[in-house]
N, C-alpha and C positions, 0 to 999 in steps of 0.2 A: 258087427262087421260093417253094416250100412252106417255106423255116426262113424266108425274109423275111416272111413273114408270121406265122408263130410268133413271132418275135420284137418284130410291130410287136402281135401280139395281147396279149402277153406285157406289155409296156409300157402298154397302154392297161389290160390288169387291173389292173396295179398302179397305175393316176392314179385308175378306179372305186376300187378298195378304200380308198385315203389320203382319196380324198372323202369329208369329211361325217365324219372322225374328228378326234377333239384329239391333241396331243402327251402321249403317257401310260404313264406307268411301269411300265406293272403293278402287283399288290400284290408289294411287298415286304417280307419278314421276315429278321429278324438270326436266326443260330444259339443267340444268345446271349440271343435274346430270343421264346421260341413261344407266349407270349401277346398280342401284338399286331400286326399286319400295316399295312402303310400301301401308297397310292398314290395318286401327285401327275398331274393332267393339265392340262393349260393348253392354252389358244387364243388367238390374238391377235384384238381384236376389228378392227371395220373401220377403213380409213386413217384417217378422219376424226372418229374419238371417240378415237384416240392413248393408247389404255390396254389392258393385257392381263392377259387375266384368268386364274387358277390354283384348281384346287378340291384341297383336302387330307384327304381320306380316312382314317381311323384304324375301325379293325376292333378289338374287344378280347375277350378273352375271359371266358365270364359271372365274377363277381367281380373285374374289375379294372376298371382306372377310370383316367382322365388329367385334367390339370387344366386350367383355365380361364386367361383370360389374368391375373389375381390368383388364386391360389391358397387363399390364406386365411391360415389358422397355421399351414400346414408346406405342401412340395412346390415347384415351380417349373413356369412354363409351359414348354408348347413353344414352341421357338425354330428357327429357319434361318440357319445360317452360310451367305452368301449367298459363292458365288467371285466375283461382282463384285459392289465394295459399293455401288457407284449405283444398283445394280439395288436390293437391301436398302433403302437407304433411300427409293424411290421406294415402296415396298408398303405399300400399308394392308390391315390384316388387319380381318376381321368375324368376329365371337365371337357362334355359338347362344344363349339364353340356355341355363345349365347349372343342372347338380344340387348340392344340398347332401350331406358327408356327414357324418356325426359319428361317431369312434372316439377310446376313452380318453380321453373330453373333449376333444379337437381339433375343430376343426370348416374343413372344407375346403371348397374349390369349384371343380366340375369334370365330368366326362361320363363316363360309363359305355357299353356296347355298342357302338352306333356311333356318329360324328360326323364333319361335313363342315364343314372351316372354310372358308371363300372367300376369295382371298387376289385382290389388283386393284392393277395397276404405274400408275401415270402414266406418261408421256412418252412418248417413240418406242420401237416394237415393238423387244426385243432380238432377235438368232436364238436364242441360246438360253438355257436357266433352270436354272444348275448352282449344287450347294449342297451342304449338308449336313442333314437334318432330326435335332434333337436333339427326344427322343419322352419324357418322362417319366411311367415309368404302376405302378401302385402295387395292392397286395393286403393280404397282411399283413408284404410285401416290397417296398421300391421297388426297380424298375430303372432307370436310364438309358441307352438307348438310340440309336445314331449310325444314319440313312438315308442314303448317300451318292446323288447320283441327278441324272441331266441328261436334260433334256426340249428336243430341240429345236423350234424353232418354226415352222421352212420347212418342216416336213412338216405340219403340225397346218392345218386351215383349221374352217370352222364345221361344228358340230355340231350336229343335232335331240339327240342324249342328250345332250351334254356341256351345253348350252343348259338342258335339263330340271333337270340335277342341280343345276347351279350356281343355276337360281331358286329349287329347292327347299330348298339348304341357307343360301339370302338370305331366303327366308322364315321361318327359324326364330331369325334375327339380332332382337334388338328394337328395336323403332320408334321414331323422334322422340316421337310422341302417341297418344294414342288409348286409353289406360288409365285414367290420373289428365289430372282439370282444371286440379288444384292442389299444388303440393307443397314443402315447407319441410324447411329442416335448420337444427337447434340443437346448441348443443353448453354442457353446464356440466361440470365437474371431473368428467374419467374417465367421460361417458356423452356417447356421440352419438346423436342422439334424430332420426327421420326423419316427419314426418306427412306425410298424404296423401287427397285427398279424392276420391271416386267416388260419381257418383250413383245409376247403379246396384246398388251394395254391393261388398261384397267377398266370397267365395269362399272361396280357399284361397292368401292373398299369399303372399310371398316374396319376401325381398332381396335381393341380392347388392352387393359393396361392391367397389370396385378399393382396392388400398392406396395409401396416402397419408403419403409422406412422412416419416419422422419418428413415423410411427402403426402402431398393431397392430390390427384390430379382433376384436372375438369373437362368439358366436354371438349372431344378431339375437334380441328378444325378439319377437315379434309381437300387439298387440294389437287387436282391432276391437270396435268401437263404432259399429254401425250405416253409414252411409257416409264412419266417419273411421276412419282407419289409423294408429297409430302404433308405428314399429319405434326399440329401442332394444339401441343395440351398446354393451358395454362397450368402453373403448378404453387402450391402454396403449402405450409406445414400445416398441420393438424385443427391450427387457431385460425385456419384465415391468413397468417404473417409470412413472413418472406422463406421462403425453405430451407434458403442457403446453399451451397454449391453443391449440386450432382455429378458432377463431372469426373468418371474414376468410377463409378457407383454402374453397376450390371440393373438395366429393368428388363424384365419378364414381360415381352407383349406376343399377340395375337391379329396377325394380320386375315381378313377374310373378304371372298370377292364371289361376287355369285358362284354359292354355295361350295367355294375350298378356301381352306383356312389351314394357317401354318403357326406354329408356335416359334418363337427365336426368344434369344436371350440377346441382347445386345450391349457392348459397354458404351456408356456415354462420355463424349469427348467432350471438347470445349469449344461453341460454335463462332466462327470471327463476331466481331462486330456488326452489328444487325446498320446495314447500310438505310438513307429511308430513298425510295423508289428509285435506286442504284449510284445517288447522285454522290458524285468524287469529292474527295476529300477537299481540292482547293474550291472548290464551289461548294462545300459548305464550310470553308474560311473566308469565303467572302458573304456567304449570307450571315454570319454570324457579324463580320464588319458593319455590314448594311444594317443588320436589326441592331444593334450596339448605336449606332448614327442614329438611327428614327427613333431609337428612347429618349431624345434629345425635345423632340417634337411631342412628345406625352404629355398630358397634366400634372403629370406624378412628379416630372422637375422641376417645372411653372419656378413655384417661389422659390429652390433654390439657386433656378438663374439668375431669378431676380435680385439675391444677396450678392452674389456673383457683383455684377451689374453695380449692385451699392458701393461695394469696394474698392470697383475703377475708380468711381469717383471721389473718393478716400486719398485716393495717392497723389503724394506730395509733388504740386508743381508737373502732375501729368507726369512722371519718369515713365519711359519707354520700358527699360531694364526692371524695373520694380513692377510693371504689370506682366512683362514677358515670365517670370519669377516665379510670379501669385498665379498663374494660370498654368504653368509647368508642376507646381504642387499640387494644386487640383486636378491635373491628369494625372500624376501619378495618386493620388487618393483614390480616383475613379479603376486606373486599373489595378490596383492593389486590392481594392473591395471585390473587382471579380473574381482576383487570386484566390481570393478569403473565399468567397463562395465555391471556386472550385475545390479548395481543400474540406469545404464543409459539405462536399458532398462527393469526395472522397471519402471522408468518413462513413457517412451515410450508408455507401454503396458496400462498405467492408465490415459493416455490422450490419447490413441485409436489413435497410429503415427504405422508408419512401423516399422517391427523389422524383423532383418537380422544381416548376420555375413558381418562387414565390410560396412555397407551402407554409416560407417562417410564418407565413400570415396567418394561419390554422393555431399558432402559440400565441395562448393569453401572455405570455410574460412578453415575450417580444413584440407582441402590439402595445403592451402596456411601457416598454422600454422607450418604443416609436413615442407615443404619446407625451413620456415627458421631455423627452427631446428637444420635438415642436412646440411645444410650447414653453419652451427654454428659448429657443430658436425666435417664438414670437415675441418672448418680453425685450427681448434682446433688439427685437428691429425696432418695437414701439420707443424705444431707449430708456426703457426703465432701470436697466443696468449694464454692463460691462461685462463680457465671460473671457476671464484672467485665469487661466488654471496654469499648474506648473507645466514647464514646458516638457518634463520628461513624459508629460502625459501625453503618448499621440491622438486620444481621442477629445482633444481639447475640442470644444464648440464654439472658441473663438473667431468671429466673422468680423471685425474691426481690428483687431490686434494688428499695430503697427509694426513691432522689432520682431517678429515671430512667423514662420510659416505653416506651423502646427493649424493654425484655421483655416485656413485654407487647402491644405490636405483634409482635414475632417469635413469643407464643404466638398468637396470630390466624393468622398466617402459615403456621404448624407445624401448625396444625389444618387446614387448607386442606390445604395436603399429605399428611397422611394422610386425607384425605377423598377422594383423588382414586384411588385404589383400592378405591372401594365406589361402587355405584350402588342408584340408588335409584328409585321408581315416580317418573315424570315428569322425572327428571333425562335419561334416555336421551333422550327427544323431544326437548326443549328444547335438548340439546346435539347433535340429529342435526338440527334447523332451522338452530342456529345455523352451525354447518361447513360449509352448503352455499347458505345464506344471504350476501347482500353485508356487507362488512367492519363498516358502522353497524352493520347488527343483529346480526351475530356480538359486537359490544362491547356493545350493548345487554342481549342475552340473558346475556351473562357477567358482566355489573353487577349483571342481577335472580336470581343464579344467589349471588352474594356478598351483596346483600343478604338474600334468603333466608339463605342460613346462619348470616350474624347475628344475624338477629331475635330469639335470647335475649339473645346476648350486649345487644344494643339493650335490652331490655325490661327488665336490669336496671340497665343506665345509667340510665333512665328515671325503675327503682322501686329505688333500692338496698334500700330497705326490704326485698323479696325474699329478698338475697344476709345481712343482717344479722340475720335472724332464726335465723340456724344458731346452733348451740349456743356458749360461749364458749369460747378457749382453754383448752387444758389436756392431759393426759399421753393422751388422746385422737387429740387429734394429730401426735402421734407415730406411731402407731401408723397411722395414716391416712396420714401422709407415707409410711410405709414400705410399706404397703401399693400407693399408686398408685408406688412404686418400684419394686416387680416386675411391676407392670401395663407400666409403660413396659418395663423389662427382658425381658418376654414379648415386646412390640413389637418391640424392637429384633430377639430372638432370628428372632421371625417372618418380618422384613426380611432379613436373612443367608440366612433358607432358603430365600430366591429367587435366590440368588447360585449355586444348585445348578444352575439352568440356565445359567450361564456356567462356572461353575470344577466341579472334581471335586466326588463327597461327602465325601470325603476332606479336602479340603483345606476345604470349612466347616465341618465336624465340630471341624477344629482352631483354624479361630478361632473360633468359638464356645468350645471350651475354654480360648482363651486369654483371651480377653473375661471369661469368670467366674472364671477363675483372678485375672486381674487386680483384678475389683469383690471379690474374697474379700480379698485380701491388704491394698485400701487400704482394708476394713472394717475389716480385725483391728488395724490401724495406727490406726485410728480409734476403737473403738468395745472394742477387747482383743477378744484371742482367744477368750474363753470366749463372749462376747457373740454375738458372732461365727458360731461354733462355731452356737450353738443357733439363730440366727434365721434366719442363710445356710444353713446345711445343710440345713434345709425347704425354704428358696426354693429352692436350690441342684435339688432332687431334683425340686420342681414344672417349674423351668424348663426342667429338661432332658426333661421329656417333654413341655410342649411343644411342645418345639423338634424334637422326633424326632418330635410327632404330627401338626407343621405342613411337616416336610420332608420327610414322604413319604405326606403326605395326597393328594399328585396320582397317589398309584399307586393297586393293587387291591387293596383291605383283606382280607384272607385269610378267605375262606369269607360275605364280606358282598353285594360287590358282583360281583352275577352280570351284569348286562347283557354282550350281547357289542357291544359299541362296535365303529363301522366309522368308516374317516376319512370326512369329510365333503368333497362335493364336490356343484355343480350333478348330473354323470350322475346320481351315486347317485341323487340324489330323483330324478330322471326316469325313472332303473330302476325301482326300488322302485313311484312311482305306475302304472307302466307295469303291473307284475305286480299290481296290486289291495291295495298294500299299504299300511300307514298308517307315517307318519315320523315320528318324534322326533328335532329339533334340538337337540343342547347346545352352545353355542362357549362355552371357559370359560377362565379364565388362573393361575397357581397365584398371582400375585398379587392378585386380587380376592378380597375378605374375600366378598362377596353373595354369590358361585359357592362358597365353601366352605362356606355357610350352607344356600344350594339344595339342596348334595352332603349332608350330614350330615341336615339335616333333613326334604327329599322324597326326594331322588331314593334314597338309599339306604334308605327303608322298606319293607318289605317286602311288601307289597301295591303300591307302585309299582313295585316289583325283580319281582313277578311278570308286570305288566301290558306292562311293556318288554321283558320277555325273549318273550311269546308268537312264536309260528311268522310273525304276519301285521303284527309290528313290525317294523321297523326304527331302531336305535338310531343316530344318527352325531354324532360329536362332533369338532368344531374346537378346537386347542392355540391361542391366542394370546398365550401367556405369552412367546414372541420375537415381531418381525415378521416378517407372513406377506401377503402379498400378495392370496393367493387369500382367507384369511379379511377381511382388511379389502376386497377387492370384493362377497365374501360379503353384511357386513352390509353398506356402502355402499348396494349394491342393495337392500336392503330399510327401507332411510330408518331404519339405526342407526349409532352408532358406538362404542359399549362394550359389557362383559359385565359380566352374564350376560344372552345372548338366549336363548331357547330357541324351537320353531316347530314347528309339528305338521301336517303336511300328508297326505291321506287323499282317497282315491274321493269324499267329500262335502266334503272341503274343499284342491280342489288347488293353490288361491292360496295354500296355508299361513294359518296363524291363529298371531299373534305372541303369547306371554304374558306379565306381567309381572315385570318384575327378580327380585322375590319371589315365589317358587312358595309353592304351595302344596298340599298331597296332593290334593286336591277339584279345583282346575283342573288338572292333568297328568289323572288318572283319567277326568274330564269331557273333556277336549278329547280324550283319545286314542278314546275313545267315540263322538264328534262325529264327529270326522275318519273314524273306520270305518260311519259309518250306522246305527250302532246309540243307539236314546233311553236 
C-alpha cells in the first residue's frame, strides 16, 4: 500500500512539475563554439488560435555579435534547417529591431549580447519541433555554428515565464505605425534616398534596410532637418557595379528612434534630378559656357591653337571669308565633339558604366589612339608630310589642306579631346548637373559646354580682322611651325606616359625611343643630317626630360614632397574627424593636366608641405588615373565628377568645404585654418 502510494505521489509530482513549463532545450553550446550558447522553447498555443509558438535565445559573449535577418555587406542570418519541411515553411520569424556595426569600412546589421527572436507556426500543433539551428556570430573571427535540437510538444503546455518572455521579446519587434506619419523612397543612379516625416522631431534615427534583389546597399547617411528625415544609402549590385534602376521595386526598411522602431514597405519612385547646392538651371548654362571658355586658357589646347594660328597664316592673299570659313569649321568640330560626348555618355548612363569628365583617359586604347594622332599631328607640323585623306572621311587630320574643310573640323575636334583632361572652375558643376540630370539637360548642358569653348574660335569668324592683324609671312614661320612641332611632340610624349599605368616603364620608355628615333630619321631624310643634327638634338634632349618629368611626376619627388599621404576612404574622414583632426582631400589622375598644375604649384610649396604634414592633419589622397569605383562613389556623393577635387573637413567644418579645380596657396592654408577653428 505504502509503494502504491509512492508511486501514485510520484506521478502526480511529475504532471505538478511539467505544469505551467514550455518544451525547452536548455542552453546549448557547441565545443566548437564558447562564445555563444542558445536555447529554443516552445509551446503550443490553445486548440483554437491553431498556431505555436517558439522563442530563440542566443547568449553571446561581450565583443561578439550575430546578425539580423539582412546582414548588410558581409555575414549571413540565422537560419533552421527544419527536419520537417511543412513545419519550416509554415514559420514566420519576428526580428528585434538590431544594431549597426561598422569595421574596415563594412557596415553590418545585427545584435550583440543578447537576443530573443520569436519564431510562430500556423496550422495544426505538430508533437514535435526538430531541426538544426545554423548560428552565425562574428568578432574579429566569424564562426558558424550547427544546434541540433528537438523540443517536444506533448509535454510543453502554458507558461506564466514562457508567456512573459515571448511578449517581451514581441515587444522589441517593430511596429506597423506609430513612428513616422509619412514616409517615401526615391531612387536616382547609385543612391536610394528614404524621407520621413515626424512631428514630434527626431532624436537619434536609424535605418536599417533588408536586401533587395539584384542590390547592395551601404552605410545609411542620416540627415535631420527639424521634423524631416532624410536617409541616403549608396547602392551598387552584388559586384560593386552599377545596380540599375530601382524605381517600381518595393524595399523593406526599418526606421528606429530612441528606442521605437517601425517597419514599412515602401515603393520607390523616381527622384528629380539631383540639383548641386540648389543652383537653377540657367546658372548652370552659364557655368557650363564659362568653363567651356576657360578650356581655351588650359595646356591641353596650347598646340592645337597654335596649328590653328599656322593656318591663318596659310591663307591665300589674307582672305577675310576664307579665315571667317576655317574658323566657323572649327567651332562646329568643337561643338560636335561635345555632342559626341554627350551621346557617349548617354550611353554610358543606359547601360549603368561610370560617367566622369575625362574617364576616356582610364582606356589604354584610347590613350594609345591619342598617341598616334599627336604624333601624326607632330610630323605633320615638322613638315615631314602632308595629311590628304579622302574627304568623305570627316576625321581627316588635315591641318594645311587648302580645297577642304574636313581639317579644320578635325582641328576643332582634336581640341575637344585634349580639353577633356583638364578641368577648369565651373566646368566640374556644370558637368556633375548634367550626369545626374535627365537626358535633355544632360545634351543641353554639353551644347553650352561646346559653345563655350568656341567662343574665340566664333569671335574670330565674326572679326577676321583679329586673326589678320598678325605679322605677314615669312622665315618666322618657320620657326613658329617648328616650334608648335615640339609642343605637339611634348603632347604626344606626355600622352605615352600614361600608358605607364597599363604597360611596363620599360616598355614606354622604348616607344617613346622609337617614336623619336623615327621623327629624327624622316627629319634627316627631309631636312639633311646636319640640319637635323643641330635642331633635333635640342628638341631631342628637351623632349626627353619631359617625358621622364611627366612619367614619373605621380611619384615622390626626392627630398620635395614630404606629406605623408594615406589612401582615401569614407572611415578615414570619420576617423580622423572622430580624433579632432582636420582633412585634406586630393583625388588626382596622372592624366589630368589641372592636378599636375595643383601638385607643382600649391600643393608642393613649402609652407603648404609644412601645413599638411602637421601632427593634427591628415592627408588622404584618391588614384583615379584607372577606374575605381570606391573613387567615383566618392565624388558622386559629393555632386562631382572629375578631378582635381580637393576637400578639407575639420571640428569646424565637418560637412567638408569643396575648393576649386584651381588651388591656390591662400585657399589650401585658409581652409585648413577654417576647418581647425583657428581665424
Amino acid at each position: 500500500m505504502r509503494s502504491l502510494f509512492r508511486a501514485a505521489f510520484g506521478c502526480f509530482l511529475m504532471l505538478w512539475l511539467n505544469a505551467g513549463t514550455a518544451a525547452d532545450s536548455g542552453w546549448l553550446q557547441s565545443p566548437q563554439n564558447t562564445h555563444a550558447k542558445v536555447r529554443l522553447q516552445a509551446q503550443p498555443a490553445d486548440a483554437n488560435a491553431q498556431h505555436t509558438r517558439l522563442l530563440l535565445s542566443v547568449s553571446l559573449e561581450k565583443g561578439w555579435k550575430t546578425y539580423w535577418r539582412s546582414p548588410g555587406e558581409g555575414g549571413i542570418a540565422p537560419s533552421i534547417s527544419w527536419q520537417n519541411a511543412a513545419v519550416g515553411k509554415s514559420a514566420t520569424w519576428f526580428w528585434p529591431t538590431p544594431s549597426r556595426f561598422d569595421v574596415a569600412g563594412i557596415t553590418t546589421q545585427g545584435y550583440h549580447d543578447e537576443v530573443s527572436l520569436p519564431l510562430v507556426f500556423a496550422g495544426k500543433t505538430p508533437e514535435t519541433l526538430s531541426g538544426t539551428l545554423t548560428l552565425p556570430v562574428c568578432s574579429n573571427v566569424c564562426i558558424l555554428t550547427d544546434y541540433p535540437f528537438s523540443l517536444d510538444l506533448r509535454k510543453s503546455t502554458e507558461s506564466e515565464d514562457f508567456a512573459r518572455e515571448f511578449a517581451v521579446a514581441m515587444g522589441k519587434v517593430p511596429i506597423a505605425q506609430g513612428l513616422t506619419d509619412k514616409a517615401s523612397a526615391g531612387y536616382r543612379r547609385g543612391s536610394l534616398q528614404i524621407d520621413a516625416h515626424r512631428a514630434q522631431g527626431w532624436q537619434k534615427p536609424e535605418l536599417f534596410i533588408d536586401t533587395l534583389e539584384g542590390s547592395a546597399f551601404g552605410k545609411p547617411v542620416v540627415k535631420v532637418e527639424g521634423e524631416q528625415l532624410r536617409v541616403t544609402l549608396p547602392v551598387t549590385d552584388e559586384w560593386g557595379d552599377d545596380a540599375g534602376e530601382l524605381s517600381g521595386k518595393t524595399v523593406s526598411v526599418v526606421l528606429s528612434d530612441n528606442g521605437l522602431a517601425q517597419q514599412m514597405s515602401l515603393k520607390v519612385g523616381a527622384l528629380p534630378a539631383q540639383s548641386v547646392k540648389g543652383i537653377a538651371l540657367w546658372q548652370v548654362a552659364l557655368m557650363a559656357l564659362a568653363g567651356g571658355f576657360i578650356l581655351n586658357l588650359m595646356p591641353c589646347v596650347l598646340p592645337v591653337l597654335g596649328m590653328k594660328l599656322g593656318s591663318i597664316l596659310q591663307v591665300a592673299e589674307r582672305d577675310r571669308q576664307r579665315v571667317r570659313v576655317q574658323f566657323l569649321a572649327s567651332s562646329a568640330g568643337i561643338i560636335t565633339s561635345f555632342l559626341a560626348l554627350a551621346l557617349l555618355m548617354t550611353v554610358l548612363r543606359l547601360t549603368h558604366q561610370t560617367l566622369g569628365w575625362g574617364i576616356q583617359f582610364q582606356n589604354p586604347w584610347f590613350i594609345g589612339l591619342m598617341v598616334l594622332v599627336t604624333a601624326l599631328f607632330t610630323a605633320n607640323l615638322l613638315g615631314l608630310f602632308e595629311i590628304n585623306l579622302p574627304s568623305r572621311m570627316t576625321t581627316r587630320l588635315a591641318t594645311q589642306k587648302r580645297g577642304g574643310l574636313a581639317g579644320h573640323f578635325a582641328e576643332g575636334a582634336f581640341a575637344t579631346l585634349l580639353a577633356t583632361p583638364c578641368s577648369a572652375p565651373f566646368l566640374g558643376t556644370a558637368v556633375a548637373f548634367a550626369l545626374a540630370a535627365s537626358l535633355p539637360v544632360l545634351w543641353g548642358v554639353f551644347l553650352m559646354l561646346g559653345a563655350g569653348m568656341s567662343l574665340p574660335w566664333l569671335m574670330i569668324a565674326l572679326w577676321p580682322g583679329l586673326a589678320l592683324r598678325l605679322p605677314r609671312p615669312g622665315r618666322w614661320m618657320l620657326r613658329l611651325r617648328l616650334t608648335l612641332g615640339f609642343l605637339m611632340l611634348a603632347a604626344c610624349l606626355w600622352l605615352l606616359s600614361l600608358m605607364q599605368n597599363h604597360l611596363s616603364v620599360q616598355t614606354v620608355i622604348i616607344i617613346a625611343a622609337l617614336l623619336l628615333l623615327a621623327l629624327t630619321v624622316a627629319s634627316a631624310r627631309h631636312y639633311g643630317v646636319r640640319s637635323t643634327a643641330a635642331v633635333t638634338g635640342g628638341g631631342l634632349i628637351v623632349a626627353v626630360i619631359i617625358f621622364f618629368g611627366l612619367t614619373f611626376s605621380s611619384g615622390k619627388p626626392s627630398g620635395r614632397d614630404e606629406i605623408r599621404w594615406q589612401p582615401l576612404s569614407e572611415q578615414a574622414i570619420e576617423d580622423a574627424l572622430a580624433q579632432k583632426k582636420v582633412v585634406f582631400v586630393d583625388v588626382t589622375a596622372d592624366w589630368c593636366v589641372t592636378c599636375k598644375a595643383n601638385k607643382y604649384n600649391v600643393l608642393m610649396r613649402e609652407d603648404v608641405q609644412q601645413a599638411l604634414t602637421e601632427n593634427h592633419v591628415v592627408a588622404l589622397r584618391g588614384d583615379w588615373s584607372l577606374p575605381s569605383r570606391n573613387i567615383t562613389e566618392f565624388l558622386q556623393k559629393r555632386g562631382s565628377v572629375a578631378v582635381p577635387f580637393n576637400q578639407i573637413y575639420g571640428p569646424s567644418q565637418p560637412e567638408g568645404e569643396i575648393l576649386s579645380p584651381l588651388l591656390t596657396r591662400e585657399a589650401v592654408l585658409q581652409g585648413l585654418k577654417k576647418a581647425r577653428g583657428a581665424e
